[in-house]
C-alpha positions as CSV (number, residue, x, y, z in Angstrom):
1,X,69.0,78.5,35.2
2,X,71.2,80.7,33.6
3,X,74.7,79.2,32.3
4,X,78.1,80.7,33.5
5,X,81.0,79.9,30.7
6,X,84.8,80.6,31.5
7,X,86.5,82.8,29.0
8,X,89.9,81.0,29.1
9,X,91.5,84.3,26.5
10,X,90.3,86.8,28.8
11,X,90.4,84.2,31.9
12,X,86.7,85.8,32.7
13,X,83.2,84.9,33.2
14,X,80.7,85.0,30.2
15,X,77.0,84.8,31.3
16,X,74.5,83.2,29.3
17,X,70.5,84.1,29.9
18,X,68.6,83.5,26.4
19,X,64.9,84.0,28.3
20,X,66.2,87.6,28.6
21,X,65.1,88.2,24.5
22,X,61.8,87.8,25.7
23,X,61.9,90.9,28.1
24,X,59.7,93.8,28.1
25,X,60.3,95.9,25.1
26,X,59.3,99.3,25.0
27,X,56.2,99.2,25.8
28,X,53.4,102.6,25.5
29,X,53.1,104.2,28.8
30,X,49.6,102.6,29.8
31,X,51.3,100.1,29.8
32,X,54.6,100.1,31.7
33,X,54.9,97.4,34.4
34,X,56.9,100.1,36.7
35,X,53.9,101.9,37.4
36,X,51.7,101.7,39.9
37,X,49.0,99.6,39.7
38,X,45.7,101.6,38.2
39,X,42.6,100.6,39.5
40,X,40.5,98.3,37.0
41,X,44.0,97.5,35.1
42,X,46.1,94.3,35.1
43,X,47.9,94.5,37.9
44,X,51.9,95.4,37.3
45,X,54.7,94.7,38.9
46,X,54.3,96.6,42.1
47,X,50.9,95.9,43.2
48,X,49.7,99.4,45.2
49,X,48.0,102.2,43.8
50,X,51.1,104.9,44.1
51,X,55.0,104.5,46.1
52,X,57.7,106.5,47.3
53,X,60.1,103.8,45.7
54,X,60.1,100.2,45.5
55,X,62.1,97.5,44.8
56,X,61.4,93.6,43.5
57,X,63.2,90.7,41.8
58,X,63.8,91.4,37.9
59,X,61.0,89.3,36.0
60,X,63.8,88.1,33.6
61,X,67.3,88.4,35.5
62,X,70.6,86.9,34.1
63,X,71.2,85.1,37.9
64,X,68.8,82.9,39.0
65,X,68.7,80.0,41.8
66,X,71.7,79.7,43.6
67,X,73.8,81.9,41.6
68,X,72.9,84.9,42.6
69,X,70.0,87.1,42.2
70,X,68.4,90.2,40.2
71,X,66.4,92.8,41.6
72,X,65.1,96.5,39.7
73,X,64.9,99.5,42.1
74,X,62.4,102.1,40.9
75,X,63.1,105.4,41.9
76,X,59.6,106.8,41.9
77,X,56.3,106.3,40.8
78,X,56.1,109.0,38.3
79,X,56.8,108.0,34.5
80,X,58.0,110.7,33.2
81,X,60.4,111.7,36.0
82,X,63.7,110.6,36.5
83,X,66.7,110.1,39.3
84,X,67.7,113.8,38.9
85,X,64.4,115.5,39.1
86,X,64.0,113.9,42.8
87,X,64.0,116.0,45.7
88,X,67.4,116.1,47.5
89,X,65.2,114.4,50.6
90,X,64.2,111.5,48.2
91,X,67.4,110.6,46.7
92,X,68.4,110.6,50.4
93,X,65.6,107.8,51.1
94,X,67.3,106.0,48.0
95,X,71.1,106.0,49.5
96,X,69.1,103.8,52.6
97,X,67.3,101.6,49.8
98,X,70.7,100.8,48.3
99,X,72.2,100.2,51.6
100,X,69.4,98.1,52.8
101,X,69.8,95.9,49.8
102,X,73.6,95.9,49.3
103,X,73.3,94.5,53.1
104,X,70.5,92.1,52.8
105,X,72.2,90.4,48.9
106,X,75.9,90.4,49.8
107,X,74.6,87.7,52.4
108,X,73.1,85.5,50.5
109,X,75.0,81.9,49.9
110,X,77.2,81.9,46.7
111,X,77.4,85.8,46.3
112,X,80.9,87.7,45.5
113,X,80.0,90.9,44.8
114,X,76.8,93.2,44.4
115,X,76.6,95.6,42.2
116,X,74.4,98.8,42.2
117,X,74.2,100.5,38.8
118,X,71.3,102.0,36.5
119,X,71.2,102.2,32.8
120,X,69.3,105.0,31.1
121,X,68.3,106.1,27.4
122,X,67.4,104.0,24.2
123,X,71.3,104.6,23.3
124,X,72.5,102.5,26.3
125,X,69.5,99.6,25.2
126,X,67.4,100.5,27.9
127,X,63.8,99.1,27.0
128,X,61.9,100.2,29.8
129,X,62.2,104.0,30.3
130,X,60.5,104.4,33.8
131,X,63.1,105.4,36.1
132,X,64.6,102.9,37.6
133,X,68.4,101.2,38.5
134,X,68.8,97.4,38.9
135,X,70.8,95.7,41.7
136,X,72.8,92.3,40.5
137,X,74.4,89.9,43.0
138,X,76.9,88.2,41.0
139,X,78.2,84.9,41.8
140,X,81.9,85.7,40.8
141,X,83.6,89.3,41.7
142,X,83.1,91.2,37.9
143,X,86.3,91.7,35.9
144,X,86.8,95.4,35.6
145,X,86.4,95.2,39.7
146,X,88.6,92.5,39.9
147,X,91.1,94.8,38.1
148,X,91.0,97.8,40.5
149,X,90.6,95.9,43.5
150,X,94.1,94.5,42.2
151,X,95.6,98.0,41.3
152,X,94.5,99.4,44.8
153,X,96.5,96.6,46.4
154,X,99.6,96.8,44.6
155,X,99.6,100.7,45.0
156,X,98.9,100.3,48.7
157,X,101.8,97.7,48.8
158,X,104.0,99.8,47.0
159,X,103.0,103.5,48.9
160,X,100.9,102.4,52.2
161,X,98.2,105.1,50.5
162,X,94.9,104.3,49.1
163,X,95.1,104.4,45.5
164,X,91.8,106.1,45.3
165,X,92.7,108.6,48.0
166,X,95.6,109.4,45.7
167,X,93.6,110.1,42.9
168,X,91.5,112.4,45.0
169,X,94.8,114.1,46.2
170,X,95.7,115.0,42.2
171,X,92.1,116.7,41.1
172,X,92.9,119.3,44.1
173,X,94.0,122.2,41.7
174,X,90.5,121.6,40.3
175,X,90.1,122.0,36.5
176,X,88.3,119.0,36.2
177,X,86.6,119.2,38.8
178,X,82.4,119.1,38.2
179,X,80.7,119.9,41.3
180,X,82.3,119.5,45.1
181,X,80.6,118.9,48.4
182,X,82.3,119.3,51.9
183,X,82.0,115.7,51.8
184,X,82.1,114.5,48.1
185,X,84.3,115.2,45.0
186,X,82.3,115.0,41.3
187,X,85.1,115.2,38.5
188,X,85.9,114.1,35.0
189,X,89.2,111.7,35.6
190,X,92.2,112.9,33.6
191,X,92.4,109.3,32.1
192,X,88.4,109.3,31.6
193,X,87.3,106.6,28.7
194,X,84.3,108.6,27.6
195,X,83.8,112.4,26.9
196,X,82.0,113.5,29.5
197,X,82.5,110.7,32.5
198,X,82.0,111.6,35.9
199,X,83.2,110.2,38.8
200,X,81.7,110.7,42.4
201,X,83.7,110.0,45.4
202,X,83.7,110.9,49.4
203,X,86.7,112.7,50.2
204,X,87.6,110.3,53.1
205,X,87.8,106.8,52.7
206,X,85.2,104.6,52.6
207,X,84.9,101.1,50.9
208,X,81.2,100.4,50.2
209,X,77.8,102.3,50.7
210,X,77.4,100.8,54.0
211,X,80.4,103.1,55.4
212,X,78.6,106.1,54.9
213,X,78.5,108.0,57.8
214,X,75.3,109.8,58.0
215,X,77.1,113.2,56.8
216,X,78.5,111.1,53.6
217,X,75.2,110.0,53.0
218,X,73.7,113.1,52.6
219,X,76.6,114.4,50.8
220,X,76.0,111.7,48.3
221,X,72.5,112.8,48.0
222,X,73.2,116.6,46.8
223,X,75.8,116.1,44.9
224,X,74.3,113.4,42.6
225,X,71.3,115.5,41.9
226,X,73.5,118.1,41.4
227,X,75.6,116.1,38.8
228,X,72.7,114.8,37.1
229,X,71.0,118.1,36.6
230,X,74.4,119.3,35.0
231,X,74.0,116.0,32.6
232,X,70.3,117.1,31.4
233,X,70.6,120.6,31.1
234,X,74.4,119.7,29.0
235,X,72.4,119.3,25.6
236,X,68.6,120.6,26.6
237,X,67.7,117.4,26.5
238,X,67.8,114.0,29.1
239,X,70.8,112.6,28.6
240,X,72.0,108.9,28.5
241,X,74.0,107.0,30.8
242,X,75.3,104.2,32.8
243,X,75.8,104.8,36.4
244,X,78.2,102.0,38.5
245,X,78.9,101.5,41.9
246,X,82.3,100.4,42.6
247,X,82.6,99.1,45.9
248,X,85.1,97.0,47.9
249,X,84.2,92.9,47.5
250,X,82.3,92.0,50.8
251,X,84.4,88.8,51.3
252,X,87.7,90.9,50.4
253,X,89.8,91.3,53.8
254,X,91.7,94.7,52.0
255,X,90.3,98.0,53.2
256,X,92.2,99.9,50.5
257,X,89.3,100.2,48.0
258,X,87.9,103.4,47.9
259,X,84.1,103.2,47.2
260,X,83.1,105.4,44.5
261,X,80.7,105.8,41.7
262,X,81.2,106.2,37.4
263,X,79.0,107.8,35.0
264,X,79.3,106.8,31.4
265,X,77.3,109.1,29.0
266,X,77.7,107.9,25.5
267,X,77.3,111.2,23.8
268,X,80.2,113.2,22.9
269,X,78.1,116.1,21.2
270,X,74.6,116.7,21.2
271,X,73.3,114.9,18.2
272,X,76.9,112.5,18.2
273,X,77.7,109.5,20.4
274,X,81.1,107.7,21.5
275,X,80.9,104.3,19.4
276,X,83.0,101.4,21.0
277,X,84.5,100.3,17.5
278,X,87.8,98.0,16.2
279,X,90.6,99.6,18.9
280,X,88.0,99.9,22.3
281,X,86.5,96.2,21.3
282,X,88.9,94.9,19.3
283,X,91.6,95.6,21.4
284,X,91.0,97.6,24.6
285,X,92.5,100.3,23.8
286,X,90.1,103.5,24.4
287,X,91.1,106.5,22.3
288,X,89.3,109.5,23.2
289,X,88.9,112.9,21.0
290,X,87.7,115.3,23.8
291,X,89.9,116.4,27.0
292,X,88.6,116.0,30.3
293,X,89.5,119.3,31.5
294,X,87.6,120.8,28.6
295,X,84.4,118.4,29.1
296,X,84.8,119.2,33.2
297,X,84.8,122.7,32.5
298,X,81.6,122.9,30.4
299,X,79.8,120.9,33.3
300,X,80.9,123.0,36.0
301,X,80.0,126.1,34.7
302,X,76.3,124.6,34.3
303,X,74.0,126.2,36.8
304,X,77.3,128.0,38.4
């Protein structure tokens, strides 16, 4: 079972999961354990000949038993594909997955928070490079949640607004915005950590994926294919990145979280990434050499 240690300095959760090292590690394409199941072959993780998308407990998760649990959503069976290059009507199919399992995990016992994200690219770590996100049901609410779960109650405390809502209000003029929707807003956040972050958020307030209302959903849908078009055709090439849910804690009773979702690309030029060195890990401090209205811009005016 994996170990949970508190971090009295940063009065956080450190997990510990040493089977992980022994994960799958960039393995040739015959022999990927994402795709389907070829006739005559070892069988793989998802035992049919060909799926729309599919979704099964992580082979070597950092929760396991009663503290939570670890599950890999692949997005498709192609390969060589990826999230962006899926029809509008697909990614569509994918909000439901994610809702389906958001509902299914946040009610299982010892659970405080799930969280939906994806990691893609060797420069993020990511050893497997079929398209897929992973789903983690975390026995503790995670701490950069924790923090704006705190921010949006003190601001709705001090305003009776939603903090996020706010935000949404300021990127109205619009130079940093990335793509819109009648329903969704894509921007680069004027105090963005990375060069060319994007966040996604519906326009009216909703705290987790669940809330969609159908429209929203759909919303979501285009405008995240539309976004992460934008990223690959940035540099001509695929780009890397972590995408994150941020959604209100199911157990939480405040309904001023705004759900809403972060890309973090670690390039800040084409053949230059964004290193995390002595002031971001060291001390916390991000310092950032590109502005997001000039990073915003060159994304909008992709495919425009």
């Amino acid at each position: 079972m994996s170990e949970l240690r508190w971090d009295p300095l940063q009065r956080e959760w450190v997990t510990v999961a040493p089977w992980r090292q022994d994960r799958t590690y960039h393995p040739l394409k015959a022999d990927c354990p994402l795709c389907p199941t070829r006739a005559g072959e070892p069988e793989t993780e998802i035992p049919e000949p060909d799926y729309h998308i599919a979704v099964f407990e992580n082979r070597f998760p950092s929760y396991t038993g009663d503290q939570g649990r670890c599950e890999v959503v692949c997005y498709t069976s192609e390969h060589d594909s990826s999230l962006g290059a899926q029809s509008v009507e697909h990614i569509r199919d994918l909000v439901e997955v994610w809702q389906d399992r958001y509902t299914e995990l946040k009610g299982l016992p010892n659970v405080r928070y799930v969280f939906i994200f994806e990691n893609r690219g060797e420069e993020i770590g990511v050893t497997l490079s079929h398209p897929h996100g992973q789903i983690y049901a975390y026995p503790f609410v995670p701490p950069r949640v924790a923090r704006e779960v705190e921010s949006s109650r003190v601001h709705h405390q001090e305003t009776g607004r939603c903090l996020y809502c706010d935000v949404l209000a300021g990127e109205s003029g619009g130079e940093r915005t990335v793509a819109s929707h009648d329903t969704w807003l894509a921007f680069v956040p004027k105090f963005a950590r990375w060069p060319y972050e994007v966040h996604l958020a519906p326009r009216e307030h909703a705290g987790d994926i669940t809330e969609l209302s159908e429209a929203q959903a759909d919303g979501l849908a285009q405008l995240l294919k539309s976004v992460l078009q934008k990223y690959d055709a940035l540099f001509a090439k695929p780009l890397a990145y972590v995408m994150a849910m941020h959604q209100r804690p199911h157990e939480s009773s405040d309904r001023d979280f705004h759900f809403h979702i972060e890309f973090y690309p670690p390039n800040r030029s084409a053949d230059k990434l964004k290193m995390l060195a002595g002031s971001e890990l060291g001390a916390g401090a991000f310092i950032l050499d590109a502005r997001a209205e000039d990073t915003a811009k060159q994304l909008r005016e992709i495919g425009s």
